[in-house]
C-alpha positions in Angstrom: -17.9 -20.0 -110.0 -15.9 -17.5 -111.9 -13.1 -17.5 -114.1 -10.7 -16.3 -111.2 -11.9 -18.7 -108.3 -11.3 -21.1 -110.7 -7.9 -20.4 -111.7 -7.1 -19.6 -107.8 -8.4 -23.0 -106.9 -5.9 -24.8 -109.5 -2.6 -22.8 -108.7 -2.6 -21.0 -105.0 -1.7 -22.8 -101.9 -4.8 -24.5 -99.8 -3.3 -23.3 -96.6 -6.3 -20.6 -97.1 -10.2 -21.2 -96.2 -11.6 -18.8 -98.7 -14.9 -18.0 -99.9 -15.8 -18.7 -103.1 -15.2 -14.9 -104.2 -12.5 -13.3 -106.3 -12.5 -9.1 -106.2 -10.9 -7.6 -108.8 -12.0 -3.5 -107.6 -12.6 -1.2 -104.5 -14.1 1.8 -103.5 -14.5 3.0 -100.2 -16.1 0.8 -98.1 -17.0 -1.4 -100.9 -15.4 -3.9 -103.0 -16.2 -5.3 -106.5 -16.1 -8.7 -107.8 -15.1 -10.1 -111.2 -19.4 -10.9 -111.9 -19.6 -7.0 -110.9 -21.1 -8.0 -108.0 -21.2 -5.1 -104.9 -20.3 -6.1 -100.7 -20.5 -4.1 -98.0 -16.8 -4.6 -96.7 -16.7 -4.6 -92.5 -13.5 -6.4 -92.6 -11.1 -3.7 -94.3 -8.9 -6.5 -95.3 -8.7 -7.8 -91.1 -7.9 -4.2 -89.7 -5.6 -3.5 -92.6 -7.5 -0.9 -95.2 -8.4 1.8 -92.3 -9.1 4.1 -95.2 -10.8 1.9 -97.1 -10.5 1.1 -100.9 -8.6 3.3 -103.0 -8.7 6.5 -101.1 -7.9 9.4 -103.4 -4.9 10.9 -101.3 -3.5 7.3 -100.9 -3.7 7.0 -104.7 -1.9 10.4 -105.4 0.8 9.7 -103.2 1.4 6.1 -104.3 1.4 7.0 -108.3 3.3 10.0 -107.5 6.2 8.3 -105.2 6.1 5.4 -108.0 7.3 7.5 -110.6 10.3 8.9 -108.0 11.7 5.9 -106.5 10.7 2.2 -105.9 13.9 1.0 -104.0 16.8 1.4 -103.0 18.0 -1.5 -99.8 18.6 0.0 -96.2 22.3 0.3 -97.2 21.0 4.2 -97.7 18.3 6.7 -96.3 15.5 7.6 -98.3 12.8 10.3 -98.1 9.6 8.6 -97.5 11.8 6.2 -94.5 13.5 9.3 -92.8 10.1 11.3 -92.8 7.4 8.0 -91.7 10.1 7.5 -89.4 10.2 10.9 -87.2 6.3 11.2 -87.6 6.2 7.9 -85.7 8.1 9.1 -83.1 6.8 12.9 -82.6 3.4 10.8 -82.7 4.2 8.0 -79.8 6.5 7.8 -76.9 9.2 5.7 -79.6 12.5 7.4 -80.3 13.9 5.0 -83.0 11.8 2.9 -85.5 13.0 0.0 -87.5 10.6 -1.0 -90.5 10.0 -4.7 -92.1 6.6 -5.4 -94.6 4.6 -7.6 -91.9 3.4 -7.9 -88.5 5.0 -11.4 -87.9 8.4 -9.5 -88.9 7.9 -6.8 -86.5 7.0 -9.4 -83.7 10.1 -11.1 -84.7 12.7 -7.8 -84.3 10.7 -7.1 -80.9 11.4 -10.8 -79.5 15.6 -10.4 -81.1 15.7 -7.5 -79.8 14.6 -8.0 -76.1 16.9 -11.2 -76.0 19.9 -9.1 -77.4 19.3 -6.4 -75.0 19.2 -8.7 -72.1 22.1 -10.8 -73.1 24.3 -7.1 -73.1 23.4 -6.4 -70.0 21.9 -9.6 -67.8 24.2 -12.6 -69.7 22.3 -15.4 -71.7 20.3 -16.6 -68.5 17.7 -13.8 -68.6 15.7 -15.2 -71.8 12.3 -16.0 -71.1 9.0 -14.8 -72.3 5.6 -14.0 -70.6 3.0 -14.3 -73.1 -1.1 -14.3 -72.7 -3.0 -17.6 -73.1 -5.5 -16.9 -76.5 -3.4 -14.5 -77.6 -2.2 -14.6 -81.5 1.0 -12.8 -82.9 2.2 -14.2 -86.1 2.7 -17.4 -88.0 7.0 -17.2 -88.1 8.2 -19.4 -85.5 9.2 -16.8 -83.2 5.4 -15.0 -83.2 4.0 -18.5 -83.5 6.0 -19.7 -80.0 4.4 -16.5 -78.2 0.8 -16.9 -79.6 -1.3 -18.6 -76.7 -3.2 -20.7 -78.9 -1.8 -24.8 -78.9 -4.5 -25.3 -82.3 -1.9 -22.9 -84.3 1.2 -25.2 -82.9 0.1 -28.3 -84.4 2.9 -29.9 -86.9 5.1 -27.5 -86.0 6.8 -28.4 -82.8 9.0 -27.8 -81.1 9.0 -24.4 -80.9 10.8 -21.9 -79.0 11.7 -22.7 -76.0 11.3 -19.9 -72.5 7.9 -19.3 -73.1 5.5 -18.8 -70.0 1.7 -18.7 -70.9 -0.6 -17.2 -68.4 -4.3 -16.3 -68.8 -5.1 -12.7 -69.3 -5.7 -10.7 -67.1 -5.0 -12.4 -64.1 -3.0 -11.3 -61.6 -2.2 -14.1 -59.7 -0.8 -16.1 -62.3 0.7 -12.7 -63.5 3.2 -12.2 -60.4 4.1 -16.4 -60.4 5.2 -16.2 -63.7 7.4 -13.2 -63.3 11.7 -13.8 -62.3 15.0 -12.5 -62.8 14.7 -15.0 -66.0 12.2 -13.4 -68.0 13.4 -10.6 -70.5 10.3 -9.6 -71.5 6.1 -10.1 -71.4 4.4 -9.6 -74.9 0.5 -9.0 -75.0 -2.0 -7.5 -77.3 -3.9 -4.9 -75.6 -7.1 -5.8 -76.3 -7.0 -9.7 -78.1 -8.0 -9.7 -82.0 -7.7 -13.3 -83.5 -9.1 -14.8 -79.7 -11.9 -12.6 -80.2 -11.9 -9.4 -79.3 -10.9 -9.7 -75.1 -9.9 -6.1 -74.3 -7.0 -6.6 -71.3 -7.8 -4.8 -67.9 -5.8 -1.5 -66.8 -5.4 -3.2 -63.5 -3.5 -5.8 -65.5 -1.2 -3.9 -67.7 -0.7 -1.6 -64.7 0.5 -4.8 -62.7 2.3 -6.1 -65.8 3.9 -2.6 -66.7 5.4 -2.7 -62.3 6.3 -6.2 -62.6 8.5 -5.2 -65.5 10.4 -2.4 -64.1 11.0 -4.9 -60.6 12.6 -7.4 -63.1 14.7 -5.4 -65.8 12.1 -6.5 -68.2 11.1 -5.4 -71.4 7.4 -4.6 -72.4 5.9 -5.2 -75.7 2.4 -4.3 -76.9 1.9 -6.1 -80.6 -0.4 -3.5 -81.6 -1.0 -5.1 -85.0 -4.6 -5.1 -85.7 -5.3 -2.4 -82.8 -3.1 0.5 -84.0 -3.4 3.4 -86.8 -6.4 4.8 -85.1 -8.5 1.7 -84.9 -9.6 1.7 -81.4 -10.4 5.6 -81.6 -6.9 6.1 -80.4 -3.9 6.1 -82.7 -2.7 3.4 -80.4 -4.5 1.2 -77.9 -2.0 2.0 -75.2 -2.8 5.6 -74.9 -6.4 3.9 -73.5 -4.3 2.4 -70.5 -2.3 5.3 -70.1 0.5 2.9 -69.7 3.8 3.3 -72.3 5.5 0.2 -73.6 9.1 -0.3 -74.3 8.3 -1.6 -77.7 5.3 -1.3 -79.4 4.7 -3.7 -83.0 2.7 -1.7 -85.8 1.4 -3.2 -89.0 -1.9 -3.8 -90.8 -3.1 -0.8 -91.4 0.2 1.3 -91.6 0.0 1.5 -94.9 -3.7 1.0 -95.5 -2.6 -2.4 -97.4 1.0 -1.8 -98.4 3.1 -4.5 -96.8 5.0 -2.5 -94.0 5.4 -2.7 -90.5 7.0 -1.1 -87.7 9.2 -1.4 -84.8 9.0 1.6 -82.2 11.2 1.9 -79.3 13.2 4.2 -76.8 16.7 4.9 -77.9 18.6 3.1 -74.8 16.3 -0.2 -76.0 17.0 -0.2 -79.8 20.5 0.5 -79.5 20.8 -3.4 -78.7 20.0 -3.6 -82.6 23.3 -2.9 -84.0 24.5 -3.5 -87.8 24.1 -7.2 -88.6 21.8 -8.1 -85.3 19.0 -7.7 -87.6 17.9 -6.9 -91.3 15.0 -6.5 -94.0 15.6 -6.1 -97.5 12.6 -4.7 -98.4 11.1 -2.9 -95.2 10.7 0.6 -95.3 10.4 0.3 -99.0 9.7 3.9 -100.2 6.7 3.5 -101.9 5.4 2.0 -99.0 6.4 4.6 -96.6 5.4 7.7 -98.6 1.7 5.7 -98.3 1.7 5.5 -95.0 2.9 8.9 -94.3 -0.4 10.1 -95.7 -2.2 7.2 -93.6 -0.9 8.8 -90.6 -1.7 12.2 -91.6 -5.0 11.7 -92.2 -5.4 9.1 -89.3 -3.5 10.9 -86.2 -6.3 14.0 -86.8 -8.0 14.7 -83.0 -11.1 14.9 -85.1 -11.1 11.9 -87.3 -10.1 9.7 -83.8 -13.1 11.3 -82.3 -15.2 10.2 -84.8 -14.0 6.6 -84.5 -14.5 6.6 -80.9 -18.2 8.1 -81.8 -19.0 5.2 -84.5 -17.6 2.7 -82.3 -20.0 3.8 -79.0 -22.7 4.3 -81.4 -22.2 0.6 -83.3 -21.7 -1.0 -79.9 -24.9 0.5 -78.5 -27.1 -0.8 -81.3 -25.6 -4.0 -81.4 -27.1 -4.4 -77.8 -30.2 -3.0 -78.6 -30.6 -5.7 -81.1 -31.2 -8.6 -78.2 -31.2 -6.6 -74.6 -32.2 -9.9 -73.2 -29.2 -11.3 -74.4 -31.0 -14.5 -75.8 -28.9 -15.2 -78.9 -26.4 -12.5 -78.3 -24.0 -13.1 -75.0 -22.1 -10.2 -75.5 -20.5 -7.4 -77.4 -17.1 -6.0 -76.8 -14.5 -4.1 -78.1 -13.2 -0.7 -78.5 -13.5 1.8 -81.4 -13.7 -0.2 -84.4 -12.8 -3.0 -83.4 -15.7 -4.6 -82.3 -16.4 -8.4 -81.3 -20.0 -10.3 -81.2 -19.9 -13.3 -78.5 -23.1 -15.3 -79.7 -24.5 -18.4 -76.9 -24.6 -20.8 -80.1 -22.3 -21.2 -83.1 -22.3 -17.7 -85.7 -21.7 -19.5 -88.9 -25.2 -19.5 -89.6 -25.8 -15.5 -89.3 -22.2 -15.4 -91.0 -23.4 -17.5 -94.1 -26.7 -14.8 -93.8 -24.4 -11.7 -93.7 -22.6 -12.9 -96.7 -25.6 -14.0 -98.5 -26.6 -10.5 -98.2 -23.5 -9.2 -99.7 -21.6 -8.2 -96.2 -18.0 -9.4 -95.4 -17.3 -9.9 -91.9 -15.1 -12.2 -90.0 -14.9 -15.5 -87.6 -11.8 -15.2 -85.1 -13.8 -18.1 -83.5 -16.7 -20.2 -83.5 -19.1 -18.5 -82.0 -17.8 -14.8 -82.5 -18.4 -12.4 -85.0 -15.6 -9.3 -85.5 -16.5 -6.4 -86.9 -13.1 -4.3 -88.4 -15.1 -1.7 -91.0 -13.1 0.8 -92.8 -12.8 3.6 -90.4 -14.4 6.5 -93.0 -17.7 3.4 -92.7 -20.6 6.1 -92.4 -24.0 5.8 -90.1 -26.1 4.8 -93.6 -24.0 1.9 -93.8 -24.7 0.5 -90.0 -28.0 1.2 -91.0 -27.6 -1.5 -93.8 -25.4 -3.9 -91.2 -27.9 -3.7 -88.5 -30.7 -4.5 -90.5 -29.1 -7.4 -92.1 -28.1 -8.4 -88.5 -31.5 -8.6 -87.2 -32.8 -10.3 -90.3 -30.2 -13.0 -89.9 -31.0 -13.6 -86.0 -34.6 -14.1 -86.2 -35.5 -17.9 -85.8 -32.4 -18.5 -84.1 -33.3 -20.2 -80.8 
């Protein structure tokens, strides 16, 4: 154990089950540890480092806006801010953004601001939330009452209260939940930490009705899904359905804390001064980083690519067990890429790591696969192979 793990074991938190690992460098699609040891990164930090490690352009803007400005509050506009801000918007159906540093923080705006909205115009009784059973959207008390998953409750009840729970994608229990109560319905297009269950269009076009009939608000957390992840710059444009809010983070700024709020004007002007506040989000530094992200990113070319890697990944992943003996089934979109296996995955997990590959457990039995998006065809080459290695004498 090295001289870092050790220190990290002594003074951080233990609300973290981490390997064993401490990296001190990346590059690319690979990251470095403090032995000089070499992995095969297929978790670009959970969806976060779409560009992977230390990508030259990110670099140059990042040194560059750090010798300009670090920070300034949002009692004044800054460059980086003003100019992330309208790109957002000229690329998405949004017309105002409000930026905070985390996912959780944009989930929390998007819940405020759907209750403030409907208080202005409905009064206080029009409150409640529709959320998907399984889903996950943050560990703040507001994200943590909406995520769908009771093991993530435990300790911390009671939580907040108008919170419906139905299962995805089902329709019945879609239209029950619905009344002149609920303000708004948050879902993840296509579920990341309950293991990569892609929503129906049937469903979100049902969901996306049922809000218009009830003056509700729609809200797509598009955390781990968005900044070109599924081959889309947004999972929504899959569904061709637009919400009223969409949550960014993650990979925003490719491992900058920042995240992102988009809207329609005539929703976020419920978000007047002192409804809401973040000292640090839209930091400049930041937002000059993810202003390059989003250049590079929002490219037809480099999307197309995504979707291409994604169909080609997915394809060989099948190949791998066409039988479907080990393997029950492979999902996802894009990048973004979940293995169901019939038996628990730790064992072909502690395999993959064994051989130097990172990849991740949203569940038991499930393997997600979230490479950096510039991964290259050598490098599933070197996954698959370690794959099949790891599978055979599994029964």
């Amino acid at each position: 154990m090295g001289y870092l793990v050790e220190m990290g074991e002594l003074y951080l938190a233990g609300n973290y089950k981490r390997e064993k690992l401490a990296f001190v460098r990346g590059s690319g699609t690979r990251l470095f540890t403090e032995d000089g040891e070499e992995y095969l990164d297929f978790t670009a930090g959970i969806a976060v480092c779409n560009l992977g490690h230390a990508h030259p352009a990110l670099v140059e803007v990042l040194q560059r806006q750090g010798q300009r400005l670090w920070h300034t509050s949002n009692l004044y506009y800054t460059e980086p801010q003003a100019k992330l801000a309208k790109k957002l918007v000229d690329l998405t159906f949004a017309e105002k953004v409000f930026f905070a540093n985390s996912g959780a923080e944009a989930i929390e705006a998007a819940l405020k601001l759907a209750r403030r909205l409907a208080f202005e115009n409905y009064g206080p009784q029009k409150y409640k939330f529709i959320a998907l059973e399984n889903s996950f959207h943050g560990r703040t008390f507001g994200a943590l009452s909406v995520t769908g998953q009771p093991k993530y409750w435990e300790g911390f009840q009671p939580l907040l209260e108008g919170v419906i729970f139905i299962p995805p994608n089902d329709l019945q229990a879609l239209e029950t939940a619905f009344s002149d109560e609920v303000c708004a319905m948050i879902l993840e297009p296509i579920q990341g930490e309950g293991g990569i269950f892609p929503l129906t269009k049937e469903f979100l076009g049902k969901v996306k009705e049922l809000c218009q009939k009830f003056k509700a608000l729609l809200i797509f957390d598009e955390i781990q899904t968005g900044i070109g992840r599924t081959g889309k710059l947004f999972a929504y444009e899959h569904f061709g359905i637009e919400p009223d809010i969409l949550c960014t983070s993650k990979a925003l700024a490719n491992g900058l804390p920042l995240s992102a709020m988009l809207a329609k004007s005539e929703v976020m002007q419920a978000l007047k001064p002192g409804t809401h506040a973040s000292t640090f989000g839209g930091n400049p530094i930041a937002c000059a980083v993810a202003l390059k992200v989003l250049e590079v990113v929002s490219e037809k070319s480099f999307l197309e690519e995504v979707a291409l890697k994604g169909k080609v990944l997915k394809e060989r992943l099948i190949y791998l067990d066409p039988e479907k003996k080990i393997i029950k089934e492979v999902r996802g979109e894009g990048l973004l890429i979940g293995i169901e296996f019939h038996k628990p995955s730790q064992p072909i997990y502690e395999t993959l790591l064994k051989k130097k590959i990172l990849v991740t457990q949203p569940k038991p039995n499930i393997i997600r696969l979230t490479p950096p998006l510039i991964v290259n065809y050598r490098e599933f080459d070197y996954f698959l192979e370690s794959l099949a290695q790891s599978l055979t004498g599994i029964k």
